[in-house]
N, C-alpha and C positions, 0 to 999 in steps of 0.2 A: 246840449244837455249831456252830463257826465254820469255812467251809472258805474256804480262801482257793487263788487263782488263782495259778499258781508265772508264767502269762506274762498280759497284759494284752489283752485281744478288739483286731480292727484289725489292720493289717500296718507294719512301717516303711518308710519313703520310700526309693526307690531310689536305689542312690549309683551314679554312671556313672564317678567317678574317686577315686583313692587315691594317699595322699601314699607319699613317696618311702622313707618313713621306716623301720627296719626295728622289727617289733613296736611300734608306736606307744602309747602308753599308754592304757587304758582311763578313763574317766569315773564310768563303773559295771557292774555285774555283771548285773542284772537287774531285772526291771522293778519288781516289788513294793517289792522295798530297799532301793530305790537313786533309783529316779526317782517324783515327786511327781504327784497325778491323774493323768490320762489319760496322762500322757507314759510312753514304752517305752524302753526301752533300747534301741539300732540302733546297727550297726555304721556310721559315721561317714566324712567323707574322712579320718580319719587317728583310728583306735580309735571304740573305743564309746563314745557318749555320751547322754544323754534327749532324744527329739526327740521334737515331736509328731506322733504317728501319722497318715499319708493324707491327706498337705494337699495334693495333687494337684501338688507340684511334684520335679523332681530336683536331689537333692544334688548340687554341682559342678556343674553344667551352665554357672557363669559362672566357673570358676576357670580 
């Protein structure tokens, strides 16, 4: 029997700003199906996209 994990251990990077945009488009849904090893799915400066989890720095901080 194979269980498999619907979200991926680790947290995603913090985003401090968001584009202007209205529903912006996603990259992907989830982390399993969407994004490749360690990487999560995380809501992005502008949609969801694969980041890599807790790299110790913030999203936007130089935009």
């Amino acid at each position: 029997m194979h269980v498999f994990l619907a979200v991926k251990p680790r947290t995603c990077p913090v985003v401090t700003v968001r584009c202007k945009m209205l529903n912006p488009p996603n990259r992907c849904e989830s982390d399993n199906c969407d994004c490749p090893g360690p990487m999560k799915c995380c809501m992005s400066v502008c949609g969801k996209e694969c980041l890599q989890p807790n790299q110790g720095t913030t999203l936007g901080q130089y935009f």
